[in-house]
C-alpha positions as CSV (number, residue, x, y, z in Angstrom):
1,X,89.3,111.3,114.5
2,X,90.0,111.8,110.7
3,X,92.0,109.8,109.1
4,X,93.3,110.1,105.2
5,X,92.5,106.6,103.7
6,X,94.1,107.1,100.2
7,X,91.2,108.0,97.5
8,X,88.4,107.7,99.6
9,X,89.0,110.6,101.7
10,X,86.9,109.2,104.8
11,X,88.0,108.6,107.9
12,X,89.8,105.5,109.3
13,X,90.3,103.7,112.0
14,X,90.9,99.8,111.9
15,X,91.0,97.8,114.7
16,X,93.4,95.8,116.8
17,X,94.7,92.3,117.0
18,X,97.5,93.5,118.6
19,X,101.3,91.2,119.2
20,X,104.7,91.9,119.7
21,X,108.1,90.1,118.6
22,X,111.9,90.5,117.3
23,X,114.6,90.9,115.6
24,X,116.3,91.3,111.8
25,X,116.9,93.3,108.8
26,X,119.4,95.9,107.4
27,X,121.2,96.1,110.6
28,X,120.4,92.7,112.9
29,X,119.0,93.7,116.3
30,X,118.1,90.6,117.8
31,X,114.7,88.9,119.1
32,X,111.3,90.6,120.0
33,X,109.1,87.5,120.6
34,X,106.6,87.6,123.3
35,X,103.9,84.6,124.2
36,X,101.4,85.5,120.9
37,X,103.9,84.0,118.9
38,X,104.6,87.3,116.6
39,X,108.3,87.9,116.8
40,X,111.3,87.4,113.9
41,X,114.0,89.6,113.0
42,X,113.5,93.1,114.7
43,X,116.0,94.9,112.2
44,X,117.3,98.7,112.4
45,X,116.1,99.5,109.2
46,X,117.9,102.4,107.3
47,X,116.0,105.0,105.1
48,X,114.4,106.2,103.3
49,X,111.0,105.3,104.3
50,X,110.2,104.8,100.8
51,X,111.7,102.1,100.3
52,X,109.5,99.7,102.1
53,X,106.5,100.9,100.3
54,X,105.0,98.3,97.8
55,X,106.1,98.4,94.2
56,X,103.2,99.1,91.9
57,X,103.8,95.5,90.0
58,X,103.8,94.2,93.4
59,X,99.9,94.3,93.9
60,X,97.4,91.7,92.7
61,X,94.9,93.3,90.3
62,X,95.0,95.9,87.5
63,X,96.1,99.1,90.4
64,X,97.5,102.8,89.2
65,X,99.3,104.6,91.2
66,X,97.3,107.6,92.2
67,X,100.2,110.8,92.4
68,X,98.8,113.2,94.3
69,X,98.0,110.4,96.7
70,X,101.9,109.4,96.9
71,X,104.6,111.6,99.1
72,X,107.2,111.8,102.0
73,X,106.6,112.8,105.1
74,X,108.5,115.8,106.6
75,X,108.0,116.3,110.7
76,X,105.3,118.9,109.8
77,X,103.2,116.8,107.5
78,X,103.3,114.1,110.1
79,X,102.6,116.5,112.9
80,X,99.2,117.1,111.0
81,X,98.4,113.3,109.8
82,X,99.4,110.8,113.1
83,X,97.8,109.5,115.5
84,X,97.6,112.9,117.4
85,X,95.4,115.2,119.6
86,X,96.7,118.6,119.4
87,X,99.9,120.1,118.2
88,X,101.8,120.6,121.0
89,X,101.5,116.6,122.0
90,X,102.4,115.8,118.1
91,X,105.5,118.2,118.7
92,X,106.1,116.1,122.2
93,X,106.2,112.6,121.0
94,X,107.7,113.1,117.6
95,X,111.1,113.6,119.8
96,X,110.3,111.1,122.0
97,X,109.6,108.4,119.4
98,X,112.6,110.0,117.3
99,X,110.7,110.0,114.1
100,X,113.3,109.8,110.9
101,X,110.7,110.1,108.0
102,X,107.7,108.6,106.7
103,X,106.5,107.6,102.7
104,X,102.7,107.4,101.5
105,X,101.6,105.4,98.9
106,X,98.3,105.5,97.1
107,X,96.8,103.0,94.4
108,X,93.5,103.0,93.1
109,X,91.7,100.8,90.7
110,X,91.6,100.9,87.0
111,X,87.9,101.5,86.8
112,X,87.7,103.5,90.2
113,X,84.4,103.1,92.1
114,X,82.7,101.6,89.1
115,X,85.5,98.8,89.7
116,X,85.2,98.8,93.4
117,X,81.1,97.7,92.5
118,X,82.7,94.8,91.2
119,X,85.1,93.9,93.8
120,X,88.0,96.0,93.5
121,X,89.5,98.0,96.0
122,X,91.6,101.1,97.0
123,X,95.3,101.1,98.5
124,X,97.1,103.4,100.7
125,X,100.5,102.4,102.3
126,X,102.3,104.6,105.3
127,X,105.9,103.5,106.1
128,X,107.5,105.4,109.2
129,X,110.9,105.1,110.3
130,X,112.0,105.9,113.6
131,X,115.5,105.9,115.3
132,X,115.4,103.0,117.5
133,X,112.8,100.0,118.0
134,X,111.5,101.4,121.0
135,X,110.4,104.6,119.4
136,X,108.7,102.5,117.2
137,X,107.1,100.5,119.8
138,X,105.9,103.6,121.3
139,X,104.6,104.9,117.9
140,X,103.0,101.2,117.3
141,X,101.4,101.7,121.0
142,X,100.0,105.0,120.0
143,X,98.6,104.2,116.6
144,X,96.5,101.0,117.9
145,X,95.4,103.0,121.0
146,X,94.3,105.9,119.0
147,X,92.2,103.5,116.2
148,X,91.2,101.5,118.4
149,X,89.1,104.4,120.2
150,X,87.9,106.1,116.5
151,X,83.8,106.2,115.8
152,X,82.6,103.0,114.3
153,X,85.6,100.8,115.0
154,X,85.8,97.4,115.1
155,X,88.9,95.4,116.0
156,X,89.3,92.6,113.6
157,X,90.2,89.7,116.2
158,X,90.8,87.0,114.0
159,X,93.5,89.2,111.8
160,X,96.4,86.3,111.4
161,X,99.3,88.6,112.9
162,X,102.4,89.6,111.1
163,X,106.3,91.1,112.0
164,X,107.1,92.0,115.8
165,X,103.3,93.8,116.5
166,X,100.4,94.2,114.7
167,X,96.6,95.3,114.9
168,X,93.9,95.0,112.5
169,X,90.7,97.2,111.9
170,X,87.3,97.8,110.3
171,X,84.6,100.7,110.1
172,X,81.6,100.0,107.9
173,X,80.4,103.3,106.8
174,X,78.0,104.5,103.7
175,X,77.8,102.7,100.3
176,X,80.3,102.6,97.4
177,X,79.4,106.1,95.4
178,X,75.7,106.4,94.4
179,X,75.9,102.0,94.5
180,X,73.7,100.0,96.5
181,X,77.0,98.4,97.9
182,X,77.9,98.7,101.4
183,X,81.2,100.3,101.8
184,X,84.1,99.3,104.4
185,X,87.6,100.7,105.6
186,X,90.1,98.0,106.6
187,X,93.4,99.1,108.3
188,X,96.0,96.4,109.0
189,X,99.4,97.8,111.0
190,X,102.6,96.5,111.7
191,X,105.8,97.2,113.5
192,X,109.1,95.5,112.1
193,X,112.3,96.5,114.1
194,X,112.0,100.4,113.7
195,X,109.3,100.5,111.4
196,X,105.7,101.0,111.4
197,X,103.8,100.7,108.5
198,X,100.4,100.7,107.7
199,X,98.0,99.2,105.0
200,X,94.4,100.8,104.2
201,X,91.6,99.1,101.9
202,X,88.5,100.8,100.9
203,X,86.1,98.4,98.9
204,X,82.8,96.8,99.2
205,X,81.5,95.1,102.2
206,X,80.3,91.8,99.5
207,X,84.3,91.5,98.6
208,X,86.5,92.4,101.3
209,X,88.0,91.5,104.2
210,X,91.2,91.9,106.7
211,X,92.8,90.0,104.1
212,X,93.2,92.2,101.0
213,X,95.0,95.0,103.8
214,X,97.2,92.2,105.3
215,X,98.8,90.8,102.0
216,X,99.9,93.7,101.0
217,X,101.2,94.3,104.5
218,X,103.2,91.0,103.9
219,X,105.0,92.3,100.9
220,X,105.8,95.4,103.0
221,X,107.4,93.1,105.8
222,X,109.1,91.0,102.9
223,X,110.8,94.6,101.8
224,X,111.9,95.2,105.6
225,X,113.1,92.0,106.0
226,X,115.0,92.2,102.5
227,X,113.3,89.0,100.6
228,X,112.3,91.6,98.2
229,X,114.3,94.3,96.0
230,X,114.1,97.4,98.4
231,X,115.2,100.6,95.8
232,X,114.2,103.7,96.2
233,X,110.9,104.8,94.5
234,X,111.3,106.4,90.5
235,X,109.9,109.6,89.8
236,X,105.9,109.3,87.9
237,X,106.0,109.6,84.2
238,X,103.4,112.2,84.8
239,X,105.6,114.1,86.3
240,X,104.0,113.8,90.3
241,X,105.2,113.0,93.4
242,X,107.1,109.7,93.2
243,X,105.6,106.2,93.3
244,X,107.3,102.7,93.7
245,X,106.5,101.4,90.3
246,X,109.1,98.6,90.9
247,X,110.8,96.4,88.9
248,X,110.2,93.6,86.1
């Protein structure tokens, strides 16, 4: 299965350490805690997608946002890019999750791989919204099922868990350019409410870990939950798709 991590164009697939729990948000919805102890607020968020994305000041290190790497989703574009087998089932359970819409967001290193040899990393966020929580369960269900299954997969077991679900993943594959440095993929995905979003890292095996993927996951969950300033994303200077640069 291919996957678009950001940048790296290599396939992803992270694995799982899999919860589910409740409730908050835009529009309260109640509780969604079950025995792991994820839960909280399970909010019906309201678009667009976008705005849960992470803000470019946001991120810990010296990032830029990487346009042609940064869009929305239509229903087409996601048709092509989920966690599906064929068309016709992508057609299928985009109506039954009730998908709304979907942002990517793509960051890369100042210094690209040549920073990634010294222990920088590559970003790419996907924020999807669906119409209800339990579309979003669904999609959640789908998306760990469908990575956890991927070539070279490794769940990450000990991923700390976040929001009402999550699942964490690794593949170790090649080196970083023409480096001697091992290269990895981490994917950490959550589920708040009617949300799903999803963090991707691609950096050197020496540097990284499930951790890198999951903060920024955190200020993701921090958007949903409305502890951070939630705009919509501005327009790039260079005049590509937009990006959340944030605010001051």
């Amino acid at each position: 299965m291919t996957r678009r991590l950001g940048l790296a164009a290599a396939v992803v697939a992270l694995a799982l350490a899999l919860a589910t729990a409740t409730c908050g948000g835009d529009d309260a919805a109640g509780d969604d805690t079950d025995a792991s102890g994820l839960g909280g607020p399970s909010p019906n968020l309201q678009g667009p997608a976008s705005r849960y994305a992470p803000y470019l000041n946001e991120l810990r290190g010296e990032f830029e946002a990487n346009p042609s790497g940064t869009y929305g989703f239509t229903e087409q574009l996601y048709a092509g890019s989920g966690p599906f087998h064929s068309a016709a089932e992508a057609a299928q359970l985009i109506g039954d999750w009730g998908y709304v819409d979907g942002y990517q967001a793509t960051y890369e290193p100042v210094g690209l791989l040549a920073a990634a040899v010294q222990g920088r990393f590559f970003v790419t966020t996907e924020t999807h919204l669906f119409k209800t929580t339990d579309g979003a369960r669904k999609a959640f269900d789908t998306y760990a099922a469908y990575y956890a299954a991927a070539t070279g997969s490794v769940a990450v077991a000990d991923a700390q868990g976040l929001a009402n679900q999550s699942a964490a993943f690794k593949i170790e594959s090649g080196t970083l350019g023409n480096s001697t440095v091992n290269a990895v993929f981490h994917s950490f995905m959550f589920r708040r409410g009617n949300l799903v979003a999803i963090v991707r890292t691609f950096g050197g095996v020496p540097f990284m870990t499930i951790e890198q993927a999951r903060a920024v996951a955190v200020i993701m969950d921090e958007h949903a939950l409305g502890k951070r300033v939630n705009d919509e994303p501005t327009p790039d200077t260079r005049g590509g798709p937009p990006t959340p640069v944030g605010k001051n």
